[in-house]
mmCIF file as Biopython writes it, N, C-alpha, C and O atoms, coordinates in Angstrom:
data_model
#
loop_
_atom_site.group_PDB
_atom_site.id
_atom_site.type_symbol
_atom_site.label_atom_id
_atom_site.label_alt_id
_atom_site.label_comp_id
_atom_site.label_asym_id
_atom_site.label_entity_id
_atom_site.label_seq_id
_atom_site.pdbx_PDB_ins_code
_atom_site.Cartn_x
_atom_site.Cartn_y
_atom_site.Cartn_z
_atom_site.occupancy
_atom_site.B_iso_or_equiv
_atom_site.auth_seq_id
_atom_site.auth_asym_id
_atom_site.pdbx_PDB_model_num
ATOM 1   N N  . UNK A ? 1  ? 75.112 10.101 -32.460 1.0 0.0 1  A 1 
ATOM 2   C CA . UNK A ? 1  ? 76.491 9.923  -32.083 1.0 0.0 1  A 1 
ATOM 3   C C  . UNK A ? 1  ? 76.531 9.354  -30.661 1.0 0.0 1  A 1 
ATOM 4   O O  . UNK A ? 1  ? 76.017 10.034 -29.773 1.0 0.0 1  A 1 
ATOM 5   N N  . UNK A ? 2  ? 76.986 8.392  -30.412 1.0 0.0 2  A 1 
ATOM 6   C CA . UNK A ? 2  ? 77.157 7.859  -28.875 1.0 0.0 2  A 1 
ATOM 7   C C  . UNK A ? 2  ? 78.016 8.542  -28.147 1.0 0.0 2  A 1 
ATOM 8   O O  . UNK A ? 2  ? 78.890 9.275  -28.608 1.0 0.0 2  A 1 
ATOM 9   N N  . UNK A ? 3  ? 77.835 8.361  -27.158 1.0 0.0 3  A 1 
ATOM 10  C CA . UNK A ? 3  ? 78.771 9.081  -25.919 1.0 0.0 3  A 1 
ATOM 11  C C  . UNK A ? 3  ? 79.745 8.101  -24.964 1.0 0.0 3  A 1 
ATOM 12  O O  . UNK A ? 3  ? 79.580 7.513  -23.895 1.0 0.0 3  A 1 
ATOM 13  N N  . UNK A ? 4  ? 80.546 8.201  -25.660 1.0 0.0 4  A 1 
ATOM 14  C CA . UNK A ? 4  ? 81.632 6.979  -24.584 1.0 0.0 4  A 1 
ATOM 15  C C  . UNK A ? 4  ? 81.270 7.244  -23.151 1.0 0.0 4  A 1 
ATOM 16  O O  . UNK A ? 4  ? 81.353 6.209  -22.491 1.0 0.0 4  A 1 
ATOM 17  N N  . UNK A ? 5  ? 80.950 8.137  -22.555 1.0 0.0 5  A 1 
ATOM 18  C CA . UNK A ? 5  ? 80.501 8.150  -20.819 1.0 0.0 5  A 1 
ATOM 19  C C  . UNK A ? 5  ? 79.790 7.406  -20.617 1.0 0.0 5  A 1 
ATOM 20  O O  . UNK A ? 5  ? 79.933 6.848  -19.529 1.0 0.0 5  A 1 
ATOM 21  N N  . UNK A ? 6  ? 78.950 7.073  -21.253 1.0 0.0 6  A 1 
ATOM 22  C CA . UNK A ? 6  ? 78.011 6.107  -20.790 1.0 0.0 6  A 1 
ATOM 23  C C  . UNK A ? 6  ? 77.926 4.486  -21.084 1.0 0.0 6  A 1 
ATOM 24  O O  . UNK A ? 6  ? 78.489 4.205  -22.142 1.0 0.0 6  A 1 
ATOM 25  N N  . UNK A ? 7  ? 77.479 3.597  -20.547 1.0 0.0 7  A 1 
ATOM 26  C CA . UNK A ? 7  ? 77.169 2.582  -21.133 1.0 0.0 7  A 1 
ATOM 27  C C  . UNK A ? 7  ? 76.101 2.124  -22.217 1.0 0.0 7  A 1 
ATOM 28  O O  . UNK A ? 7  ? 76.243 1.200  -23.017 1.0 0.0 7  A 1 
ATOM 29  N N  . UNK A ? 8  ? 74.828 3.094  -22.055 1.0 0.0 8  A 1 
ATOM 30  C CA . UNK A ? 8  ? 73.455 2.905  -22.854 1.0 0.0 8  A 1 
ATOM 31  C C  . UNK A ? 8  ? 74.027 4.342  -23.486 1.0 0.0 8  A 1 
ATOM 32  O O  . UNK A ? 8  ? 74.507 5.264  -22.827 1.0 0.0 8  A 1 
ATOM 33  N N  . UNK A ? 9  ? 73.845 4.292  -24.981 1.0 0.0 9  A 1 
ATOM 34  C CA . UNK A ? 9  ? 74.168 5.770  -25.544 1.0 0.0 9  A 1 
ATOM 35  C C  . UNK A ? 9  ? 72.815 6.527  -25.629 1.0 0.0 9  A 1 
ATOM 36  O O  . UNK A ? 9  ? 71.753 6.044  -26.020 1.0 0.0 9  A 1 
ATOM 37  N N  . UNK A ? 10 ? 73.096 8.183  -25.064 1.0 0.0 10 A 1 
ATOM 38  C CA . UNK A ? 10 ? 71.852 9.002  -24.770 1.0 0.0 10 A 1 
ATOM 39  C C  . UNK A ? 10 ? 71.716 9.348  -25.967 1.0 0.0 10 A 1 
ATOM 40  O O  . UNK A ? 10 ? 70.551 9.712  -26.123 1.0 0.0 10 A 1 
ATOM 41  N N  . UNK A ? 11 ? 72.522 9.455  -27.260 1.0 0.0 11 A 1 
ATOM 42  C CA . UNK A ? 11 ? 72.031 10.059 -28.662 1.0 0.0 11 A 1 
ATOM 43  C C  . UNK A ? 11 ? 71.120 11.592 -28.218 1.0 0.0 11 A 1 
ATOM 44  O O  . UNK A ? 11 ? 69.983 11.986 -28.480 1.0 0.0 11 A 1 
ATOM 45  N N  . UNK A ? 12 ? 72.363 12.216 -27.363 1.0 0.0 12 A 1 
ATOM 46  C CA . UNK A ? 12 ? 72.017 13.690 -26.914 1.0 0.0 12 A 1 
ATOM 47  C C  . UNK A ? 12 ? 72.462 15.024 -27.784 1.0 0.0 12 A 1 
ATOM 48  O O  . UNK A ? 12 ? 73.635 15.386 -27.871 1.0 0.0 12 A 1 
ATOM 49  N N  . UNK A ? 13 ? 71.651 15.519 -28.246 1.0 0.0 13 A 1 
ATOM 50  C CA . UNK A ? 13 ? 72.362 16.885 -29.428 1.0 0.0 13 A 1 
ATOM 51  C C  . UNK A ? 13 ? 73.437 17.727 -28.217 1.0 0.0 13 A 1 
ATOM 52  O O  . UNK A ? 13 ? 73.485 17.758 -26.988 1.0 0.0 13 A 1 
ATOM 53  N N  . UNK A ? 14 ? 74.091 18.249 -29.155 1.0 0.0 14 A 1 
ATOM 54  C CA . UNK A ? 14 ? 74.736 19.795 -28.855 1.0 0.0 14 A 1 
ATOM 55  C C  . UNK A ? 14 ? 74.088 20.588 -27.458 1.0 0.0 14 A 1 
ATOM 56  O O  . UNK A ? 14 ? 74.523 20.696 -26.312 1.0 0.0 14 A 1 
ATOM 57  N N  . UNK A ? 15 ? 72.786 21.104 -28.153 1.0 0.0 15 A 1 
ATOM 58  C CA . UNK A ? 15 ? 71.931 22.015 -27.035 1.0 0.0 15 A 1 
ATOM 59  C C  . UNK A ? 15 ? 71.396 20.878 -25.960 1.0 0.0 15 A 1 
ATOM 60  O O  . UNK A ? 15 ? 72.364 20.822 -25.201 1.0 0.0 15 A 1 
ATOM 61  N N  . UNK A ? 16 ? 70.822 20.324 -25.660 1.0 0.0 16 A 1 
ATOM 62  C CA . UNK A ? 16 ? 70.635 19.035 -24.609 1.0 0.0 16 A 1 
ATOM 63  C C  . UNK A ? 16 ? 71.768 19.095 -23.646 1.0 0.0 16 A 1 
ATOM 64  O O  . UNK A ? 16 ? 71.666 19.561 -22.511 1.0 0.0 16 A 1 
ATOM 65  N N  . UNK A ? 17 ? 73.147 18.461 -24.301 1.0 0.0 17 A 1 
ATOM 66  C CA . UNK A ? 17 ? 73.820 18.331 -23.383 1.0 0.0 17 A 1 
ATOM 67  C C  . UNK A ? 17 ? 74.678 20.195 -22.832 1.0 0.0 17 A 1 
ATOM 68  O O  . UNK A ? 17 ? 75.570 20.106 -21.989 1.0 0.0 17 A 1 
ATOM 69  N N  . UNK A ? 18 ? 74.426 21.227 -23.205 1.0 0.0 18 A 1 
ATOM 70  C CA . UNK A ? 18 ? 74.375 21.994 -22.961 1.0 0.0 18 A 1 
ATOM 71  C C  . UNK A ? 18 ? 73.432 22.499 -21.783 1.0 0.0 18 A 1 
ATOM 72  O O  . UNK A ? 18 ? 74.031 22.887 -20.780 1.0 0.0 18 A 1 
ATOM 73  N N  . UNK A ? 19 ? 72.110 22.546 -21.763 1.0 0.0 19 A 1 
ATOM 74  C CA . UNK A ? 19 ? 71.081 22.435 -21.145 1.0 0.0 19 A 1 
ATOM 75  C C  . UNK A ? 19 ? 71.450 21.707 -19.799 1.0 0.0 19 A 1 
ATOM 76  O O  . UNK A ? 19 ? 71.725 22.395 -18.815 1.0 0.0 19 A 1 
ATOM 77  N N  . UNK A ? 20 ? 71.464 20.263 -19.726 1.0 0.0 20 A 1 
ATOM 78  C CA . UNK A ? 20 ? 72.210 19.030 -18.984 1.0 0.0 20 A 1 
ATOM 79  C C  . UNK A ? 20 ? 73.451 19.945 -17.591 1.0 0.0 20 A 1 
ATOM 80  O O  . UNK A ? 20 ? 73.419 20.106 -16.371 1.0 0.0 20 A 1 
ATOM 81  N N  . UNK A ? 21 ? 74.459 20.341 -18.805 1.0 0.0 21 A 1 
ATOM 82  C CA . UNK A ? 21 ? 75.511 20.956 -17.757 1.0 0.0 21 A 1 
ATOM 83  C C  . UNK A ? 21 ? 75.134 21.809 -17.249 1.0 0.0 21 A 1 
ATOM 84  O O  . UNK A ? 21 ? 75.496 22.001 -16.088 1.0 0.0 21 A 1 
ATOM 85  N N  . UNK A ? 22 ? 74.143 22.800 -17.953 1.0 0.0 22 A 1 
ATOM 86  C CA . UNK A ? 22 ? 73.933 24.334 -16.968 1.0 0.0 22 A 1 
ATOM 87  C C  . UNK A ? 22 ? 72.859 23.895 -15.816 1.0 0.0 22 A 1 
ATOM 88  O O  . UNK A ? 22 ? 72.714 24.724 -14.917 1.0 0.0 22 A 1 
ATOM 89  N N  . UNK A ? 23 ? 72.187 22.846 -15.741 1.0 0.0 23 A 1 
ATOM 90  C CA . UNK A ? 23 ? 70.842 22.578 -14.962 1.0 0.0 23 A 1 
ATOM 91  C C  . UNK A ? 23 ? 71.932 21.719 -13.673 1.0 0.0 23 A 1 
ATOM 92  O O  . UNK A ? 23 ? 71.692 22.050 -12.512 1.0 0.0 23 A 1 
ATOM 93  N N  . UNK A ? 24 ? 72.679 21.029 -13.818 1.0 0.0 24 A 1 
ATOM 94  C CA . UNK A ? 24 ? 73.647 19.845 -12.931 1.0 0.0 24 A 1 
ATOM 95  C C  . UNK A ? 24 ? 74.412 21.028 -12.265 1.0 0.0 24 A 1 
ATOM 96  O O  . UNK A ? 24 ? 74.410 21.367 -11.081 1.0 0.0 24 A 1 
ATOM 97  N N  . UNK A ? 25 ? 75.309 21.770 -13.722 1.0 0.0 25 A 1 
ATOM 98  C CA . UNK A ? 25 ? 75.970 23.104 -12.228 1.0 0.0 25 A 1 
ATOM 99  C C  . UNK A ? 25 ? 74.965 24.096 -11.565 1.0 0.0 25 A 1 
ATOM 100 O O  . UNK A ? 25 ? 75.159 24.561 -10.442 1.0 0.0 25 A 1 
ATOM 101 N N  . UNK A ? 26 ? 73.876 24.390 -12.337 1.0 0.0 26 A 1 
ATOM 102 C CA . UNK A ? 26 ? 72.774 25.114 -11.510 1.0 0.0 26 A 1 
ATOM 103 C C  . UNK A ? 26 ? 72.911 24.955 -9.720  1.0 0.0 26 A 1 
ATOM 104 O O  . UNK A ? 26 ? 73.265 25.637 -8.759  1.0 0.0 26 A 1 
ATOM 105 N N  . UNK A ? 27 ? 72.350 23.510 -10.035 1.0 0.0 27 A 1 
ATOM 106 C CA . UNK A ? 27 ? 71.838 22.295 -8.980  1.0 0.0 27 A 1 
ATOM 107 C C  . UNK A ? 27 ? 72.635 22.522 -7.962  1.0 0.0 27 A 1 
ATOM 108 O O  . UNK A ? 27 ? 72.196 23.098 -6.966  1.0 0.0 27 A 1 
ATOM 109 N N  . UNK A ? 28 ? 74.340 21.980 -8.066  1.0 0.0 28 A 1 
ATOM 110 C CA . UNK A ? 28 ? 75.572 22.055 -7.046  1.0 0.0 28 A 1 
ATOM 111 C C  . UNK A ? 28 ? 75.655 23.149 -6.821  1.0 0.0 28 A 1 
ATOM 112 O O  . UNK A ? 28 ? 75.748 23.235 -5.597  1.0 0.0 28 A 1 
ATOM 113 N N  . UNK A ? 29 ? 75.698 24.649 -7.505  1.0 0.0 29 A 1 
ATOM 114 C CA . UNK A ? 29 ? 75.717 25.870 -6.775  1.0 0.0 29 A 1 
ATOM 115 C C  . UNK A ? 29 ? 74.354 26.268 -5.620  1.0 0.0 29 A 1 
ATOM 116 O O  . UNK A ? 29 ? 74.312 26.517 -4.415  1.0 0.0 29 A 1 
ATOM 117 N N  . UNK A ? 30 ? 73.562 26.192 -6.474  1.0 0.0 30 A 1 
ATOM 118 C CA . UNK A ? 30 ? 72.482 26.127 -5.185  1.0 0.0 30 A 1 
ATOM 119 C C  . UNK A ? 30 ? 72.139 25.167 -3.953  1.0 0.0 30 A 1 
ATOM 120 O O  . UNK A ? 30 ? 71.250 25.437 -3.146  1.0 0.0 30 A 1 
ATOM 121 N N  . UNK A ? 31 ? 72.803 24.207 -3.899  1.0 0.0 31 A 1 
ATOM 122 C CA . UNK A ? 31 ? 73.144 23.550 -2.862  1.0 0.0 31 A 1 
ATOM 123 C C  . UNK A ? 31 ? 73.913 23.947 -2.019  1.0 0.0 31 A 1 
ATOM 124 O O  . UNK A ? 31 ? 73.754 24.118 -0.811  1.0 0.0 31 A 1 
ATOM 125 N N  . UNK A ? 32 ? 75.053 24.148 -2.885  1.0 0.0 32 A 1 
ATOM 126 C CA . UNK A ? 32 ? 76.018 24.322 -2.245  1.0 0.0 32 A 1 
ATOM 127 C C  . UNK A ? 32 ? 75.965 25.641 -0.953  1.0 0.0 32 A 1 
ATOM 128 O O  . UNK A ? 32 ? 76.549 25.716 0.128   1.0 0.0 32 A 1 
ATOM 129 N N  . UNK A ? 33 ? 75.039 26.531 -1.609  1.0 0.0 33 A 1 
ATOM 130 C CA . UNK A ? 33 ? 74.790 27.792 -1.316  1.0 0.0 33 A 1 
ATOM 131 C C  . UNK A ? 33 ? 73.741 27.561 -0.229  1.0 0.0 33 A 1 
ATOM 132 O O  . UNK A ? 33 ? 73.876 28.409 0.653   1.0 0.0 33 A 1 
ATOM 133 N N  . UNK A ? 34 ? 72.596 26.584 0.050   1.0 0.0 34 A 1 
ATOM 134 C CA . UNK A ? 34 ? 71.420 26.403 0.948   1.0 0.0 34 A 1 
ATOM 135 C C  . UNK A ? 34 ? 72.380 26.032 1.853   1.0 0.0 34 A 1 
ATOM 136 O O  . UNK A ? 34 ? 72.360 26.851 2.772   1.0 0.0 34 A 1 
ATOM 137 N N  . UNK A ? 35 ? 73.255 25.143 2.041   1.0 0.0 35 A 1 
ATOM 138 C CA . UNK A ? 35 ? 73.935 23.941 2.566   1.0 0.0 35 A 1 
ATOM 139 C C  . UNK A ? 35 ? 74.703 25.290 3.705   1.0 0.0 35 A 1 
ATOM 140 O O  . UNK A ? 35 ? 74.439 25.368 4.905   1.0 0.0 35 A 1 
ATOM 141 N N  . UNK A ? 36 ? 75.623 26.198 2.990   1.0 0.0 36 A 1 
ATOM 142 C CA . UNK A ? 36 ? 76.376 27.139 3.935   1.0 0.0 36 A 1 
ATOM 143 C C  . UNK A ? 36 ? 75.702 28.074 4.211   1.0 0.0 36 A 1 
ATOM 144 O O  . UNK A ? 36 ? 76.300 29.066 4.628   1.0 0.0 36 A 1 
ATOM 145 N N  . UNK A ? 37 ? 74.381 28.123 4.102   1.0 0.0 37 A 1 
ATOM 146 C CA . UNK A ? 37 ? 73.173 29.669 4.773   1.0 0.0 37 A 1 
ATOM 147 C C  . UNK A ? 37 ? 72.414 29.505 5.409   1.0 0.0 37 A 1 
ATOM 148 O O  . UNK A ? 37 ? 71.716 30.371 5.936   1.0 0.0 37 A 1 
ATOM 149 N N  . UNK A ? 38 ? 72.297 27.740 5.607   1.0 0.0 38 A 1 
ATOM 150 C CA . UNK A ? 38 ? 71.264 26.676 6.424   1.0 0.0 38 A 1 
ATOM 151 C C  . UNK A ? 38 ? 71.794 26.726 7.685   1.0 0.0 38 A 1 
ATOM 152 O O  . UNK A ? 38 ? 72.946 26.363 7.923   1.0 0.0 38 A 1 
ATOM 153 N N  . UNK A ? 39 ? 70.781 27.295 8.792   1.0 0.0 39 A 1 
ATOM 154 C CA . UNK A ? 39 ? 71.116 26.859 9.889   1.0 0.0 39 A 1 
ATOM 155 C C  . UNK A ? 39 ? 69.881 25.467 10.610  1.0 0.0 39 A 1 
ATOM 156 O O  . UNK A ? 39 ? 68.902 25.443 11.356  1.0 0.0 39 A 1 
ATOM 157 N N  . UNK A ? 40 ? 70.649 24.550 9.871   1.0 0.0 40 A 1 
ATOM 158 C CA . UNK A ? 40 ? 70.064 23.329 10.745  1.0 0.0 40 A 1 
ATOM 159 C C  . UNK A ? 40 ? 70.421 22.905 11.738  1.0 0.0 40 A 1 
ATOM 160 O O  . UNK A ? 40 ? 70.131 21.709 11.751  1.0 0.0 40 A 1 
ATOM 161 N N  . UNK A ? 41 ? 70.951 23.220 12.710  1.0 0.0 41 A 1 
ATOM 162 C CA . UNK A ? 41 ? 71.049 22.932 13.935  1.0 0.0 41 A 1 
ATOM 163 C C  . UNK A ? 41 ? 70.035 23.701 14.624  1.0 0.0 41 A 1 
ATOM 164 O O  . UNK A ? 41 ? 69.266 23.175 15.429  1.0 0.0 41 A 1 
ATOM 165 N N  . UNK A ? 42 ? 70.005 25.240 14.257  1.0 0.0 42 A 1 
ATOM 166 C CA . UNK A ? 42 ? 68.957 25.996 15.020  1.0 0.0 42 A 1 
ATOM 167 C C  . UNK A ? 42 ? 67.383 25.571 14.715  1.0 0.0 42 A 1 
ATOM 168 O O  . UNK A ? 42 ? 66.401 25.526 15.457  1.0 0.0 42 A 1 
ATOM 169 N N  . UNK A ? 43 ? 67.594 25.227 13.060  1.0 0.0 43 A 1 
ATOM 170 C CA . UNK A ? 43 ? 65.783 24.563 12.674  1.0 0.0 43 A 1 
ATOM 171 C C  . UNK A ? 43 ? 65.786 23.500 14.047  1.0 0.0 43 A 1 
ATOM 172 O O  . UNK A ? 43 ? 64.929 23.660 14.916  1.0 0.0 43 A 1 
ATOM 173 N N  . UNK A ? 44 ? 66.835 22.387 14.168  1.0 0.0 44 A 1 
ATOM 174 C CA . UNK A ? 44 ? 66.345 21.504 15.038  1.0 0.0 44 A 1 
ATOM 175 C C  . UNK A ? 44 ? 66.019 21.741 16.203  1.0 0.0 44 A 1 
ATOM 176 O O  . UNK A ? 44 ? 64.922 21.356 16.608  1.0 0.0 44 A 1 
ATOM 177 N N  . UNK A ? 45 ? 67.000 22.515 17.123  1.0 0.0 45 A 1 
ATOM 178 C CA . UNK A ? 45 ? 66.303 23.506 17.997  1.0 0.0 45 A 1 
ATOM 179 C C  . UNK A ? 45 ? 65.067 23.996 17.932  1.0 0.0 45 A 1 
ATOM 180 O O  . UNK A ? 45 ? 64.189 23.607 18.703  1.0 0.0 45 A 1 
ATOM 181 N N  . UNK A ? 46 ? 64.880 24.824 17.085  1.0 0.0 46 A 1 
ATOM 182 C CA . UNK A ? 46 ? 63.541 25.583 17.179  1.0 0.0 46 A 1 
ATOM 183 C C  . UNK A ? 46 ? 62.197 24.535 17.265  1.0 0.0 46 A 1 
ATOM 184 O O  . UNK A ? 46 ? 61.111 24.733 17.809  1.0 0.0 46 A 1 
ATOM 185 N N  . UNK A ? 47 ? 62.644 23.460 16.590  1.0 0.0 47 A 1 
ATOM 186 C CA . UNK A ? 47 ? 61.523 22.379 16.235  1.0 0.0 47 A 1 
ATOM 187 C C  . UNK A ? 47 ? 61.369 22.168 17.924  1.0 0.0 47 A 1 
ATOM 188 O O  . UNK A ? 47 ? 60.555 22.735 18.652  1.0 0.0 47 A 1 
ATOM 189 N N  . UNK A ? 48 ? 62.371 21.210 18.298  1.0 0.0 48 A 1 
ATOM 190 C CA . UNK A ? 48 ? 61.929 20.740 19.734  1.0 0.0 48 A 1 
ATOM 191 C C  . UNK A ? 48 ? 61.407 21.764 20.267  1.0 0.0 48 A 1 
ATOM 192 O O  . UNK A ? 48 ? 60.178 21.771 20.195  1.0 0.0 48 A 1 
ATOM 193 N N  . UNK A ? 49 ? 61.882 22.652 20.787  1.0 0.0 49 A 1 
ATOM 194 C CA . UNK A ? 49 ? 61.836 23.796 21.646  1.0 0.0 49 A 1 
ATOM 195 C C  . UNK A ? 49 ? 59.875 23.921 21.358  1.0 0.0 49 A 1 
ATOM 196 O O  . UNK A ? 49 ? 59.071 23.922 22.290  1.0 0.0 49 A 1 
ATOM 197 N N  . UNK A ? 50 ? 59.538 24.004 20.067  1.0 0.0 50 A 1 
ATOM 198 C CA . UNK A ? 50 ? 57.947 24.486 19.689  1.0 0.0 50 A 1 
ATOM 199 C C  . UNK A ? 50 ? 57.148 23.046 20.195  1.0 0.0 50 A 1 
ATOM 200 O O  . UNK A ? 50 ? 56.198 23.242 20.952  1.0 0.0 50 A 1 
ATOM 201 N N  . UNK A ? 51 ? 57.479 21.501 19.810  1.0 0.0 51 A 1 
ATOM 202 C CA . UNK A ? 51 ? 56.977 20.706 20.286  1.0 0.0 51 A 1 
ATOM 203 C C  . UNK A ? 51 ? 57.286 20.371 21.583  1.0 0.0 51 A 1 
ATOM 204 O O  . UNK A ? 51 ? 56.597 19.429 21.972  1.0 0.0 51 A 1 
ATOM 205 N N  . UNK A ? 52 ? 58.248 20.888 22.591  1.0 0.0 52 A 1 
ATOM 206 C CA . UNK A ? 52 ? 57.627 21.030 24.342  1.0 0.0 52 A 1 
ATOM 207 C C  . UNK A ? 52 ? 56.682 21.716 24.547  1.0 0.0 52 A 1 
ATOM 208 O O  . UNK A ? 52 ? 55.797 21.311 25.301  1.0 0.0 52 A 1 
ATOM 209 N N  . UNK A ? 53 ? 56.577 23.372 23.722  1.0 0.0 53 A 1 
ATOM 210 C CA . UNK A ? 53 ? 55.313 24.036 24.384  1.0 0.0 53 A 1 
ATOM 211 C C  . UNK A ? 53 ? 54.380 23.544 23.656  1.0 0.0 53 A 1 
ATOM 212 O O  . UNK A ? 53 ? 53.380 24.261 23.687  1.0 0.0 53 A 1 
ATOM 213 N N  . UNK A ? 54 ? 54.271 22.640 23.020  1.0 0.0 54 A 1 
ATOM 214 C CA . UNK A ? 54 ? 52.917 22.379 22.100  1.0 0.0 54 A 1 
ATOM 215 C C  . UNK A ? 54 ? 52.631 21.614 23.438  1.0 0.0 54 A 1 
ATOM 216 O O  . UNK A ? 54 ? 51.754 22.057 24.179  1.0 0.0 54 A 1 
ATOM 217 N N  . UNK A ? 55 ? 53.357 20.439 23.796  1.0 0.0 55 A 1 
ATOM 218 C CA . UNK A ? 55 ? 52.978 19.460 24.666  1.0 0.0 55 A 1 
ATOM 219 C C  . UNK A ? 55 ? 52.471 19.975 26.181  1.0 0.0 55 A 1 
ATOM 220 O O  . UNK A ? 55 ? 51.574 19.435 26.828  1.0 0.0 55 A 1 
ATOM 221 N N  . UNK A ? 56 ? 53.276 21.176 26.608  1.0 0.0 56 A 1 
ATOM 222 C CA . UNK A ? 56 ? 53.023 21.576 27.924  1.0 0.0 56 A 1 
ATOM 223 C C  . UNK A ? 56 ? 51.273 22.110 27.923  1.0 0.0 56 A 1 
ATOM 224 O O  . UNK A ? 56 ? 50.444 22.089 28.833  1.0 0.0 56 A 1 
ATOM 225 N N  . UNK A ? 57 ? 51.162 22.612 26.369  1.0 0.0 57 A 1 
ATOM 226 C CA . UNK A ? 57 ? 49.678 23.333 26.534  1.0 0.0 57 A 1 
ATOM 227 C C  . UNK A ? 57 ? 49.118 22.167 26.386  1.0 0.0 57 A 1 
ATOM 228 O O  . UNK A ? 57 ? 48.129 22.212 27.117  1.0 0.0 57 A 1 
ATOM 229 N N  . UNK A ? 58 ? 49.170 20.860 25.732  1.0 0.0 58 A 1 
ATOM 230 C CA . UNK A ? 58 ? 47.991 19.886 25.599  1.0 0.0 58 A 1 
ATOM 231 C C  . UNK A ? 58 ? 47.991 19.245 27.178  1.0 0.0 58 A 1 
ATOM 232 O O  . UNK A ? 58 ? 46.929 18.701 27.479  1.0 0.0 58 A 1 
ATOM 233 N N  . UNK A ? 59 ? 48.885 19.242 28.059  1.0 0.0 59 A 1 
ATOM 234 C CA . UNK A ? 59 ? 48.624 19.087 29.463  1.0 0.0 59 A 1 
ATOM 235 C C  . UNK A ? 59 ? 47.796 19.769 29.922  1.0 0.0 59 A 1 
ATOM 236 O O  . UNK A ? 59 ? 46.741 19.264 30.305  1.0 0.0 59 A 1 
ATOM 237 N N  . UNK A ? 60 ? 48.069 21.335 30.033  1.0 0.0 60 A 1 
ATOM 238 C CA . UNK A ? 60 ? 47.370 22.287 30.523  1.0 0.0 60 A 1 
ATOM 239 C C  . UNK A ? 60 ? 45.890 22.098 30.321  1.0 0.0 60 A 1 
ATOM 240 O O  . UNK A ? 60 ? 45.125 22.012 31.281  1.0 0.0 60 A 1 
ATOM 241 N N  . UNK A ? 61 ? 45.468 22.029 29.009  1.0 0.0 61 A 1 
ATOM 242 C CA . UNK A ? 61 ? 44.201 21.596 28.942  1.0 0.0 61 A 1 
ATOM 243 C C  . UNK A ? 61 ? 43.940 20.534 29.520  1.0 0.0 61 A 1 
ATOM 244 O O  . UNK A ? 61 ? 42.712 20.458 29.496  1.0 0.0 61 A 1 
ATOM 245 N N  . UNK A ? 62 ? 44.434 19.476 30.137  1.0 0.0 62 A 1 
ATOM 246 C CA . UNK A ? 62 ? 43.374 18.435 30.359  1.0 0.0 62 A 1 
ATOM 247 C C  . UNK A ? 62 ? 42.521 18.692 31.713  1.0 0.0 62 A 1 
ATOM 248 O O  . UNK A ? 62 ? 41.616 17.920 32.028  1.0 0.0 62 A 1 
#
């Protein structure tokens, strides 16, 4: 059976496109969810902040 959504027909069963929706809303909830628990501003922080003292000790050694 073709699927008017598309242009190329997926000839997708019942369970497939079942499968399809629960894996796509899976996807956006868990995003959605990393996205507002993510503190990337502080990762970026923390990053620099670790590569100055990386750099201050490879001075130190020379």
């Amino acid at each position: 059976m073709p699927s008017p959504l598309f242009a190329i027909p997926l000839n997708m069963g019942t369970g497939t496109w079942i499968v399809t929706i629960v894996a796509g809303l899976g996807f956006v909830v868990m995003f959605g969810l990393a996205s507002a628990g993510g503190d990337y501003q502080g990762l970026i922080n923390t990053t620099l902040e670790n590569d100055a003292l990386a750099r201050e000790k490879r001075k130190g050694k020379k």
